[in-house]
DRENMILUM-646930 format. One line per field, with one value per residue: x, y, z of N, C-alpha, C, CB in turn. Coordinates in pm, whole numbers. Each point is the difference from the previous one (the first is absolute). Glycine has a CB too. Example, Ala and Ser with C-alpha at 12.3 -4.5 7.8 and 13.67 -1.06 7.14 Angstrom:
<zavexs>
n.u = [1319; 154] $
n.v = [-569; 222] $
n.w = [780; -197] $
ca.u = [-89; 82] $
ca.v = [119; 119] $
ca.w = [0; 6] $
c.u = [90; -77] $
c.v = [120; 109] $
c.w = [0; 73] $
cb.u = [-189; 118] $
cb.v = [-117; -63] $
cb.w = [125; -215] $
</zavexs>
This chain:
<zavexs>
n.u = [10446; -22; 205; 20; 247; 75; 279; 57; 150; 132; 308; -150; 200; -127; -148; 7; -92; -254; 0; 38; -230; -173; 2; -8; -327; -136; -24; 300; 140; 177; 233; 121; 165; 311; 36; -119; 179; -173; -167; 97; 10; -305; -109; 35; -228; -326; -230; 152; -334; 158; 353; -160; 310; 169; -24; 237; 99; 270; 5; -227; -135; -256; 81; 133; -205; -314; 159; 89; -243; -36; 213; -72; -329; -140; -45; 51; 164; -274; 337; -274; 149; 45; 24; 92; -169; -184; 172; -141; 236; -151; -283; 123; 134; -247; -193; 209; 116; -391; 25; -211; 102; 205; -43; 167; 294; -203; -159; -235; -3; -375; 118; 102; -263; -169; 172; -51; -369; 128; 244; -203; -304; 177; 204; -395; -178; 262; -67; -315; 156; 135; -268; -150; 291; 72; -258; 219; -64; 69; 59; -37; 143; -60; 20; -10; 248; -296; 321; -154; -90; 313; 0; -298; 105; 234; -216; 80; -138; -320; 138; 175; -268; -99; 270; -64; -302; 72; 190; -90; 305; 236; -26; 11; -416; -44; 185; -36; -193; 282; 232; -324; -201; 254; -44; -361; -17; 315; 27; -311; 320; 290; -159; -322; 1; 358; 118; 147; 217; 138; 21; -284; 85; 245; -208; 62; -260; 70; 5; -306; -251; 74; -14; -265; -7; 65; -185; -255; 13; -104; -313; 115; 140; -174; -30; 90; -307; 280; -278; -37; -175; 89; -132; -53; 10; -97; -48; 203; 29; -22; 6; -130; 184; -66; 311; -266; 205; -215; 343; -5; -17; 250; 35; -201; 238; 240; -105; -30; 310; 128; -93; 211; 440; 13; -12; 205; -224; 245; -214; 300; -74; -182; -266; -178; -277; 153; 163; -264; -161; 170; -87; -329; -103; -63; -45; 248; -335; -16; -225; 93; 198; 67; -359; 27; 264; -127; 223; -102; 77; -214; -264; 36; -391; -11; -178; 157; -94; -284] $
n.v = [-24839; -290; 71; 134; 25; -106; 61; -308; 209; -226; -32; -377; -119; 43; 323; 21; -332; 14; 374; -215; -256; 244; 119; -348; -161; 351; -10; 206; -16; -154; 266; -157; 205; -131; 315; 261; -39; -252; 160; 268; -233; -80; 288; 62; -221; -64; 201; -14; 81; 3; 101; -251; 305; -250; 198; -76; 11; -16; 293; 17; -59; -154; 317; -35; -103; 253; 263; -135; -16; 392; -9; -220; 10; 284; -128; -187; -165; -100; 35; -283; 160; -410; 107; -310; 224; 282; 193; 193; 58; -323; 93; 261; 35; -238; 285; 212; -114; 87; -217; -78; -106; -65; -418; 33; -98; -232; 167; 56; -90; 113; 298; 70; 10; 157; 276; 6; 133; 209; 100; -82; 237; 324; -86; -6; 188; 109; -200; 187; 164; -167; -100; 201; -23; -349; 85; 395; -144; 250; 108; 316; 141; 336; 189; 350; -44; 298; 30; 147; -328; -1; -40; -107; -239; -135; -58; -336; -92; 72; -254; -116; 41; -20; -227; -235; -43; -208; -286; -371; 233; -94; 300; -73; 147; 144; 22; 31; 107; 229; 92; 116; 185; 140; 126; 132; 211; 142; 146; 289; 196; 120; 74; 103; 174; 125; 44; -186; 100; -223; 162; -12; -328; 108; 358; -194; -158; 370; 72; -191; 117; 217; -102; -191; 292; 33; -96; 22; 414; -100; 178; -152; -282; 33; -154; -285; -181; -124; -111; -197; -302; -283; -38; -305; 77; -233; -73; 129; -141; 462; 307; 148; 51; 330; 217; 120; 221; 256; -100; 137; -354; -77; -25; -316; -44; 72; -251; -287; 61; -53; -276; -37; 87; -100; -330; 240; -80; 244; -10; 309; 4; 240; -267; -219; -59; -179; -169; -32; 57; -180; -294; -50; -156; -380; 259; 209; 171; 309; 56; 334; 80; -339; -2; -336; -152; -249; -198; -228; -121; -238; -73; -348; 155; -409; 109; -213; -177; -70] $
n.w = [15246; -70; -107; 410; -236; 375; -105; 175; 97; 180; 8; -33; -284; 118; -61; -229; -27; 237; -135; -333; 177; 50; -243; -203; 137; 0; -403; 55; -294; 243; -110; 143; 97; 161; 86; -17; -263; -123; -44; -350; -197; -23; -11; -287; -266; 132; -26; 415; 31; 102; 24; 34; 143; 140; 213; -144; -240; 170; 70; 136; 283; -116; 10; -321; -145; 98; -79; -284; -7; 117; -178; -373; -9; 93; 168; -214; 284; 212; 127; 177; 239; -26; 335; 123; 68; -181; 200; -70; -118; -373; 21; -122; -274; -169; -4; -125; -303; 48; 113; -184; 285; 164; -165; 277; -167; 287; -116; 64; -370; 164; 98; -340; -55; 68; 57; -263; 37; 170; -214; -198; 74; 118; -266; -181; 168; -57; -303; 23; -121; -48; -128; -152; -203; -84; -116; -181; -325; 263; 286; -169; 276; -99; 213; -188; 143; 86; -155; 273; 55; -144; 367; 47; -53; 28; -360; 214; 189; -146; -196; 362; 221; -138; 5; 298; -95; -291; -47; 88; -70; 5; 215; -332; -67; 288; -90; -264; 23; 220; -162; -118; 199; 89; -269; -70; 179; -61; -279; -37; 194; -207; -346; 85; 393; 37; -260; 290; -177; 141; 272; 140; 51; 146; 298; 309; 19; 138; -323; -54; 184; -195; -297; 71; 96; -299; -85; 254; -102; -320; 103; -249; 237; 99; -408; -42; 132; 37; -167; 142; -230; 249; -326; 181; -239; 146; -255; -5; 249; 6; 157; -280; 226; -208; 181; -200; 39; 72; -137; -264; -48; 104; -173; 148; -271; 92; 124; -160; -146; 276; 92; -321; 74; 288; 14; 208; 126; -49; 247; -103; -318; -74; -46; 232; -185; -247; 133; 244; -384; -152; 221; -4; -284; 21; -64; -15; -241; 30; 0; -95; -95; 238; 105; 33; 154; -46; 264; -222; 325; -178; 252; 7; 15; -140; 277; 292; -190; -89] $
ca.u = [45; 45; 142; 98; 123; 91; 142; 32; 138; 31; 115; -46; -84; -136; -97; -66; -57; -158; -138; -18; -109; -137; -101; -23; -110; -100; -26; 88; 151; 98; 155; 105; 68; 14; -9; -83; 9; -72; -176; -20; 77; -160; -73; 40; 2; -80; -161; -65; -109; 21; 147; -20; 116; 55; 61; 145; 66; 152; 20; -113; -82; -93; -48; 90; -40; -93; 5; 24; -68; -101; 45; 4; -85; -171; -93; -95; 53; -72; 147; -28; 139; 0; 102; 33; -74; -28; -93; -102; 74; 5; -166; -12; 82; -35; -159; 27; 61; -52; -54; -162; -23; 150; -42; 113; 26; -28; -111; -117; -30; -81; -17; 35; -87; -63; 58; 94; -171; -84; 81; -5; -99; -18; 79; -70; -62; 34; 48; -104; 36; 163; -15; -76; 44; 103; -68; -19; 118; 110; -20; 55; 0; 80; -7; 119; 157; -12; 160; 44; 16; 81; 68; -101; -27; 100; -88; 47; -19; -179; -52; 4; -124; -109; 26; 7; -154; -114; 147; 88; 88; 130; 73; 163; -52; -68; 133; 26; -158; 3; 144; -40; -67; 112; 93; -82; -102; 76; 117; -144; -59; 117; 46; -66; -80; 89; 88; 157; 117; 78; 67; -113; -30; 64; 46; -48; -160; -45; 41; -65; -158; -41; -31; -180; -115; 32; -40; -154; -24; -44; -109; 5; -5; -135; -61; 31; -36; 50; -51; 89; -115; 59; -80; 24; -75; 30; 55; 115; 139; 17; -31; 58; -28; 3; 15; -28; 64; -37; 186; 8; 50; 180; 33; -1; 57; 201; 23; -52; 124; 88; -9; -32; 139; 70; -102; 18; -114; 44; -140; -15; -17; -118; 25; 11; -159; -30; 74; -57; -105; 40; 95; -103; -147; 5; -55; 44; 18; -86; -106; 5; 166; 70; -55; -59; 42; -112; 85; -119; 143; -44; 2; -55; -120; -154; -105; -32; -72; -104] $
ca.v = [-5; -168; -86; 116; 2; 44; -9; -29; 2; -25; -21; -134; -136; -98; 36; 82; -83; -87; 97; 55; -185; 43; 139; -8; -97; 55; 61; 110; -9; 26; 11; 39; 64; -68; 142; 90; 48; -81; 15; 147; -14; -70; 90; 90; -43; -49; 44; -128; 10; -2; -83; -76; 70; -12; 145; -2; -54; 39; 142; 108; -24; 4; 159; 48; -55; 39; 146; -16; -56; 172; 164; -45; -105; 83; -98; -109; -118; -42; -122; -126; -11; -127; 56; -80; 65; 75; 117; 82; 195; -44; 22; 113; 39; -78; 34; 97; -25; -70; -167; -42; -67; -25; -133; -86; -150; -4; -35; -101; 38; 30; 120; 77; -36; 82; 102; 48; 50; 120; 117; -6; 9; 158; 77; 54; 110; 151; 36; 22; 119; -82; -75; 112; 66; -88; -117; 134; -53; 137; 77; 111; 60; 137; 85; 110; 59; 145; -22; 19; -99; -136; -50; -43; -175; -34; -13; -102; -94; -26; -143; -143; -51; -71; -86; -97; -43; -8; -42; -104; -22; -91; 189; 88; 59; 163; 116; 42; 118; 103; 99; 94; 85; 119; 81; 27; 98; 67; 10; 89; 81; 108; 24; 117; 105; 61; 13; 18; -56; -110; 54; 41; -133; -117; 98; -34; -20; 103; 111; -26; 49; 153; 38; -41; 126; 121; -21; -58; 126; 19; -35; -72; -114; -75; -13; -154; -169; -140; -146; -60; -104; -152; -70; -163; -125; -114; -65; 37; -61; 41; 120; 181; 91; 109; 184; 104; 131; 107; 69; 18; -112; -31; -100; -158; -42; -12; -71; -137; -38; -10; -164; -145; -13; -20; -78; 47; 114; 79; 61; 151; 36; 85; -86; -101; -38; -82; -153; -132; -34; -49; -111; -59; 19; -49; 134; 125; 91; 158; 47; 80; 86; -44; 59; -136; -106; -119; -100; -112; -156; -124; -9; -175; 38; -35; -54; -154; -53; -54] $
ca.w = [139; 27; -39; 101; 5; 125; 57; 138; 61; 84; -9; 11; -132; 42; -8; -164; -80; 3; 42; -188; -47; 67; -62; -132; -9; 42; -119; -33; -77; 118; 13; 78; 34; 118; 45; -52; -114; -62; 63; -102; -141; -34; 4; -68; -103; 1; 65; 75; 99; 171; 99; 181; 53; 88; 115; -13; -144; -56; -110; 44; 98; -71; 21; -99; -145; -23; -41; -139; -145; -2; -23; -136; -50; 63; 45; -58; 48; 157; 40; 95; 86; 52; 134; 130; 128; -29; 97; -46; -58; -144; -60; -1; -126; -89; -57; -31; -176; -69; -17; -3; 128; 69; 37; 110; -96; -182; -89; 11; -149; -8; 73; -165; -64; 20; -39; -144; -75; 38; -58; -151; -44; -17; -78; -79; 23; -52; -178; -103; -84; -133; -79; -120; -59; -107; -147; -82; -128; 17; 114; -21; 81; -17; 112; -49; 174; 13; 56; 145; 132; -92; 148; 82; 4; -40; -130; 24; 90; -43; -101; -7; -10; -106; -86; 112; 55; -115; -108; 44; -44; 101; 50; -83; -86; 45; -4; -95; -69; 62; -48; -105; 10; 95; -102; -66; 51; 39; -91; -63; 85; 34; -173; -122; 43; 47; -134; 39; -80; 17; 116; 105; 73; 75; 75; 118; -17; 25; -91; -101; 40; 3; -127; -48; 93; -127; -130; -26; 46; -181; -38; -101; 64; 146; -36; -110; 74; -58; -31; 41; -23; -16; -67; -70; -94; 1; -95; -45; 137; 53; 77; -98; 112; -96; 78; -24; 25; -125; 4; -87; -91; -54; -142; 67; -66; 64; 135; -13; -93; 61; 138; -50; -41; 147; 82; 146; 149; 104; 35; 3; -112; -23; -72; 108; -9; -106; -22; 121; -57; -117; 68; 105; -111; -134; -122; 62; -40; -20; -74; 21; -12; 144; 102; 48; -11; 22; 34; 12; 53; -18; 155; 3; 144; -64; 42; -29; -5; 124] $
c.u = [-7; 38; 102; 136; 47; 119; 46; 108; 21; 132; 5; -52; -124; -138; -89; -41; -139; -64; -33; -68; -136; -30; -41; -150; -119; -56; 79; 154; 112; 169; 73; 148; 67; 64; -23; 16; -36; -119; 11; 35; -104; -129; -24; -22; -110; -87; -49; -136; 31; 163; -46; 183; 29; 89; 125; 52; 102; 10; -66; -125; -102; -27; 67; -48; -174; -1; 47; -62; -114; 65; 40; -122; -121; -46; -85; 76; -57; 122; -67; 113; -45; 117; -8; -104; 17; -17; -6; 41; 63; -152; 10; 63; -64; -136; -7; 94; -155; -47; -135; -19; 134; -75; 149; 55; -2; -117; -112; -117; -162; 7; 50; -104; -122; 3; 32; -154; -43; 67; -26; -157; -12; 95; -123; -112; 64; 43; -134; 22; 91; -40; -97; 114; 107; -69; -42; 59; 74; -16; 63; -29; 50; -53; 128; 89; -14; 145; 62; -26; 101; 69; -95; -15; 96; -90; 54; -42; -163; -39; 100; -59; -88; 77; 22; -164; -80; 56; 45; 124; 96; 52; 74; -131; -53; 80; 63; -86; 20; 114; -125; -104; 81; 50; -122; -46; 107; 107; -84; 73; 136; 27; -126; -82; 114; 95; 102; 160; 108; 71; -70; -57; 74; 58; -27; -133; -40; -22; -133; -191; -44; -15; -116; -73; 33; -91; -138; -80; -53; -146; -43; 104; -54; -85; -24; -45; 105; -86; 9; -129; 75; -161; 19; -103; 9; -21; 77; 97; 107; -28; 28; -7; 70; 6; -29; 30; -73; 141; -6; 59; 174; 7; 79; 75; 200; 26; -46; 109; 131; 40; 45; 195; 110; -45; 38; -137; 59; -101; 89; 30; -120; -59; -34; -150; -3; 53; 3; -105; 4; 1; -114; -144; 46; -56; 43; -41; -66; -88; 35; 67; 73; -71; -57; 98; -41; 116; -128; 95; -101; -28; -85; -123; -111; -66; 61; -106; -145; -1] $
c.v = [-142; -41; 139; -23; 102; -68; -39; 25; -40; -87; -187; -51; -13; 87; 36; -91; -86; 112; -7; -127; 12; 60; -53; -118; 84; 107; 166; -79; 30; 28; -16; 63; -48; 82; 139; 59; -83; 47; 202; -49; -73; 90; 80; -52; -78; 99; -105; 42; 25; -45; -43; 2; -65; 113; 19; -86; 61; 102; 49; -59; -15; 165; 64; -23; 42; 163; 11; 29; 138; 83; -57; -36; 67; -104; -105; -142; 0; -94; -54; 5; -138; 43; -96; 79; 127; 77; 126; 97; -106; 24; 166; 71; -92; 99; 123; 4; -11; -148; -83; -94; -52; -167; -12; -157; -71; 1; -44; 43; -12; 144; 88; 7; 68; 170; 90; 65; 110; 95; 22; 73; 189; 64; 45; 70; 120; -4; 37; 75; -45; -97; 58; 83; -126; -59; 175; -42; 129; 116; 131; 85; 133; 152; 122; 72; 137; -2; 80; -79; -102; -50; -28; -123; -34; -120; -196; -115; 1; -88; -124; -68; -72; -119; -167; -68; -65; -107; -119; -38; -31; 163; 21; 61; 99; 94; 71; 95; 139; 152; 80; 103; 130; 112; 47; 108; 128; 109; 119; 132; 122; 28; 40; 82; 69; 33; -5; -31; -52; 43; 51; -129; -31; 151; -90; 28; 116; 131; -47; 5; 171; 21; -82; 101; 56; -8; -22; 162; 29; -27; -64; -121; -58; -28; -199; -130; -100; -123; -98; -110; -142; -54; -127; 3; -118; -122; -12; -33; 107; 171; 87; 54; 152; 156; 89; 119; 129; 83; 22; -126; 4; -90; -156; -104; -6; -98; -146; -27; -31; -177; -109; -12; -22; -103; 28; 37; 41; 89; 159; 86; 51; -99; -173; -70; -66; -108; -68; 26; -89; -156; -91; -75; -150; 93; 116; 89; 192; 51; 149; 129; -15; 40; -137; -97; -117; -98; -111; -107; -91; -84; -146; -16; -76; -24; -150; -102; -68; -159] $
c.w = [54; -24; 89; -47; 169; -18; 157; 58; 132; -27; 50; -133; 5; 11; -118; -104; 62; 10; -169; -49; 15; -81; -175; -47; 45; -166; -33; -68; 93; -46; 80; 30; 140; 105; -68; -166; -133; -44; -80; -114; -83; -3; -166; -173; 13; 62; 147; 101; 95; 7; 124; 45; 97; 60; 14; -56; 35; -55; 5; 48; -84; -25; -133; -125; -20; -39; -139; -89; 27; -52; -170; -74; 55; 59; -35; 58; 152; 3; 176; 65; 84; 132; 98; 122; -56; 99; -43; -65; -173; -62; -69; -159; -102; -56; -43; -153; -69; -47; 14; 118; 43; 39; 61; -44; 140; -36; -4; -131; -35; 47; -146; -96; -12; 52; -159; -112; 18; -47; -129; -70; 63; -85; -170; -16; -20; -151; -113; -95; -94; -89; -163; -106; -58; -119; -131; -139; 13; 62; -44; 87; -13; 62; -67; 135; -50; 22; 113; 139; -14; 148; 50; 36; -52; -130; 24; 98; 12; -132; 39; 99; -41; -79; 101; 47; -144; -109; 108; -98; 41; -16; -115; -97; 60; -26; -73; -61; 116; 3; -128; 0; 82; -129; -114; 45; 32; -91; -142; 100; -26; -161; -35; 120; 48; -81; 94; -84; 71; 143; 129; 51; 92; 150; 136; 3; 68; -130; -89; 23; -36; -110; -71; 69; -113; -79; 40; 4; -152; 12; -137; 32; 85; -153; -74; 115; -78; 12; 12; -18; -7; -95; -5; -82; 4; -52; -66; 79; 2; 82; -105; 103; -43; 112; -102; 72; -62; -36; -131; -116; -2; -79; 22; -105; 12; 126; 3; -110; 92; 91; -127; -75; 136; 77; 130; 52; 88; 46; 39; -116; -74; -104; 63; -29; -153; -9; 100; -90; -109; 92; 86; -79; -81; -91; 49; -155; 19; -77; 36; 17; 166; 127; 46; -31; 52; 2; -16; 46; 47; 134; 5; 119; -67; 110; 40; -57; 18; 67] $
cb.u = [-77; -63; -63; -136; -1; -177; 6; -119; 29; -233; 73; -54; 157; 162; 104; 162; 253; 16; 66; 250; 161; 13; 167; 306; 141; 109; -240; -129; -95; -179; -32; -146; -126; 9; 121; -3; 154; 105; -36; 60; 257; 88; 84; 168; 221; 108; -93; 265; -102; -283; 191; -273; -39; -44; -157; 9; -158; 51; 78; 82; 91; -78; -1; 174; 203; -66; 45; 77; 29; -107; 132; 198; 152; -93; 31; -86; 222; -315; 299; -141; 83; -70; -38; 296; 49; -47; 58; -115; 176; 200; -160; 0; 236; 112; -112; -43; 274; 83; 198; -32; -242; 139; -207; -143; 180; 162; 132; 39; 250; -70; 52; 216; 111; -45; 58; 268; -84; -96; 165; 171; -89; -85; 290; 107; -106; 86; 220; -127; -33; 185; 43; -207; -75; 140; -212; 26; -141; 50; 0; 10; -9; 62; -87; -178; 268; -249; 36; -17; -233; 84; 174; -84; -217; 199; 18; 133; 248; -39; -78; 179; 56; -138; 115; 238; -21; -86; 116; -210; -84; 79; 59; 315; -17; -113; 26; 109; -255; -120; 324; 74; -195; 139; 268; -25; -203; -62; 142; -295; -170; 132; 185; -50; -233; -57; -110; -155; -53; 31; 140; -66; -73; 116; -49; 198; -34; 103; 310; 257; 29; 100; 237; -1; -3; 220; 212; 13; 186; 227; -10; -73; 115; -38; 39; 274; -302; 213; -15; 218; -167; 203; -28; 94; 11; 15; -105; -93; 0; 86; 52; -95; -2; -168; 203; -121; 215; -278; 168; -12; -243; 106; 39; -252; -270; 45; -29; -282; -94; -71; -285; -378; -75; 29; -44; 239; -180; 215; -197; 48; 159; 90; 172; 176; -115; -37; 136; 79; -58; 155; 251; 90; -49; -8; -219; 233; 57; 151; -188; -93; -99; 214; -42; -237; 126; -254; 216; -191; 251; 124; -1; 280; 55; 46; -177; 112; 190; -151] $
cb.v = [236; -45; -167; -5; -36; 33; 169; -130; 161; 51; 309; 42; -155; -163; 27; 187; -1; -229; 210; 157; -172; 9; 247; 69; -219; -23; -162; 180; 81; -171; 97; -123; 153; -201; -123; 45; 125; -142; -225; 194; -19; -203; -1; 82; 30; -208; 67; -117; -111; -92; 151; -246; 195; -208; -25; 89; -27; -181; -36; 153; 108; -249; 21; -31; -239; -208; 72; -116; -352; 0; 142; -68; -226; 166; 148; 152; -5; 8; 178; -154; 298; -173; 245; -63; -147; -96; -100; -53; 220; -192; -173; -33; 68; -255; -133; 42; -181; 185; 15; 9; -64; 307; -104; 129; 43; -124; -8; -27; -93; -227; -75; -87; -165; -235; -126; -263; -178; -70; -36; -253; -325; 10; -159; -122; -124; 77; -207; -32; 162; -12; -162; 64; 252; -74; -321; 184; -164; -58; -196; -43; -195; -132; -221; 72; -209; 73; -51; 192; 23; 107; 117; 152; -41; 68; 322; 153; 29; 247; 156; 24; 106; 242; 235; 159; 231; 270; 281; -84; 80; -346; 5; -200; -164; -62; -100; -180; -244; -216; -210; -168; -189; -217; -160; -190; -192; -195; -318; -211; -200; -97; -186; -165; -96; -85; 141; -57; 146; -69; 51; 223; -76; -267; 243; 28; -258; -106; 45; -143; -191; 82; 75; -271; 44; -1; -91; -299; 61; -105; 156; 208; 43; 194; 321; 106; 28; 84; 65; 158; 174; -51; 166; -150; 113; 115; 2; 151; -284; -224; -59; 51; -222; -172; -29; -132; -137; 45; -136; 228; 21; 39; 254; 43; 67; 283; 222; 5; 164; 298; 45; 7; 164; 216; -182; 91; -108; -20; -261; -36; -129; 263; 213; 143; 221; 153; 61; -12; 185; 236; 169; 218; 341; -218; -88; -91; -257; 40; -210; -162; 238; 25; 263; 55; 131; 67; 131; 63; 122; 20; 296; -112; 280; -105; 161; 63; 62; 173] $
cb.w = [33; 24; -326; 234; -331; 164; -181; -35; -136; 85; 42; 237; 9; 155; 180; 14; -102; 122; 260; -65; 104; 202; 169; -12; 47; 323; 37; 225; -218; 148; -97; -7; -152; -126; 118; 263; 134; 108; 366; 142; 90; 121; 279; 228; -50; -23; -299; 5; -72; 89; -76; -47; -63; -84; 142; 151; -191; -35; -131; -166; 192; 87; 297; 135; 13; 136; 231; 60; -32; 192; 302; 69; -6; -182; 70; -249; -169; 15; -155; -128; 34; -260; -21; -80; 220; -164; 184; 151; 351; 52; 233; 290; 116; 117; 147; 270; 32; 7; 73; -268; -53; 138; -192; 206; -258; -46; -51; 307; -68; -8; 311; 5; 42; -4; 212; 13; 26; 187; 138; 29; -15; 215; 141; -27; 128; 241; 34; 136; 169; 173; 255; 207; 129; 194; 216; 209; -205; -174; 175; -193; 83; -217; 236; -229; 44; 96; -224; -113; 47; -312; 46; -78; -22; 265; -216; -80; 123; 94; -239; -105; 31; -46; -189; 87; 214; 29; -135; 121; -83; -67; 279; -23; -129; 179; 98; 5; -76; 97; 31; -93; -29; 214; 35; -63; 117; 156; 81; -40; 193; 265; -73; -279; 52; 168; -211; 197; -154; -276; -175; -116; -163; -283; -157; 97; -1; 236; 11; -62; 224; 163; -3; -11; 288; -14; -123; 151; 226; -143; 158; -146; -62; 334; 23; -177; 37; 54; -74; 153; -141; 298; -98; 184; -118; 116; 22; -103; -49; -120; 240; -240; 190; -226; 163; -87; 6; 91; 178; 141; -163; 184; -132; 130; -102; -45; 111; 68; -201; -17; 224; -80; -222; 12; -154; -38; 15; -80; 121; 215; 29; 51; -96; 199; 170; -91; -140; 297; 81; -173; 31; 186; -61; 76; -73; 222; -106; 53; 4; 14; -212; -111; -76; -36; -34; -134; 172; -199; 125; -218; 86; -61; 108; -213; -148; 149; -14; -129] $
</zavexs>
């Protein structure tokens, strides 16, 4: 955390190159950005700490672009809003996205400064854990799915959570890992505990709820679970991450025959979950006569430096 990395934005040269002079002699790693869509696209490929933000930019407000980086990025990014004049019904909404603080231009590069320490030393009170769990040589996370709460949660958006809080990863790879637990979990839930067939999938979602109630009414389908295990490693640099079904398997070989001859991806094509798994994975295989399937994808979270 004491090689912070921040992103400066603002639609001002001059400003953004003497704040990225300031912070960079103050010993942080600095980027710049000279408007918002800049400032995501950077986001989106870099791990950053903090944004020190200007309130008004071209194309999008500060409010707009602070909501962006929450609703894409959560809450590990602390963003700094730089502003002239500030009133209360903006404050109000800003503190409400989340904004860590607010400095008035111009600049006064002791006041930031000391802003940027105080955000920084509580950002590493709340990382302890995360960090704890980075220096781990290896984290493993699992949990079984009753398949009549399967709708209840959304499995997805609770590890990507963990994976945002704990993982310093670059979104496209989250995202990727998050497609693949979807179709993974999802693909255990409607083929091997529900057995549905091709045409009972693509019915209407009122129609199609009703015939899961149905089937879950089976006491020999309530009965079945789905397995479900991540695993780092980090010496390996990267994620396994393993579904277990109690179904009847299939015949994975045909179908992995099929992707690896087809390189298309037609996603409404039966068949869809495996070839975002195939495309998405660097590793992809089966166990168990197809009741288990294990992804493995390659992830860049070393620990920093001492």
């Amino acid at each position: 955390m004491e090689h912070a990395k921040i992103l400066v934005v603002d639609d001002s040269i001059s400003i953004v190159v003497s704040l990225c002079k300031i912070l960079e002699l103050s010993g942080y790693e600095v980027d710049p950005a000279y408007n918002g869509s800049d400032a995501l696209r950077k986001i989106a490929q870099k791990n950053y700490d903090l944004i020190i933000c200007d309130i008004e930019m071209p194309g999008i407000t500060s409010l707009d672009f602070l909501g962006r980086v929450r609703q894409e990025f959560g809450d590990s990014i602390d963003v700094i809003l730089m502003t002239g004049f500030l009133d209360q019904d903006y404050f109000v909404k800003a503190i409400c996205l989340g904004a860590a603080d607010f400095i008035r231009k111009p600049v006064n590069p002791k006041l930031i400064i000391h802003s940027i320490k105080e955000i920084i030393n509580r950002k590493r009170e709340r990382s302890d854990i995360s960090d704890f769990v980075r220096y781990l040589d290896e984290t493993a996370l699992s949990f079984v799915i009753d398949p009549k709460n399967f709708n209840k949660f959304s499995i997805s958006k609770v590890l990507s959570h963990f994976l945002s809080t704990n993982f310093r990863l670059p979104l496209n790879v989250m995202n990727e890992l998050l497609i693949c637990i979807d179709e993974m979990i999802f693909n255990a839930f409607i083929h091997g505990t529900l057995k549905l067939r091709v045409d009972e999938r693509f019915i209407d979602s009122e129609s199609f709820q009703k015939l899961v109630n149905e089937k879950l009414c089976d006491p020999q389908v309530a009965q079945k679970r789905i397995r479900f295990s991540l695993r780092k490693d980090k010496a390996r640099g990267d994620i396994t991450m393993e579904v277990e079904d109690d179904g009847d398997g299939f015949n994975h070989e045909a179908w992995l025959k099929r992707i690896k001859t087809d390189q298309s991806l037609n996603i409404d094509e039966h068949g869809r979950g495996l070839s975002l798994l195939y495309h998405l994975s660097d590793e992809l295989h089966f166990a168990n006569e197809g009741r288990k399937v294990c992804v493995r994808k390659k992830v860049d979270d070393a620990p920093p430096t001492e």
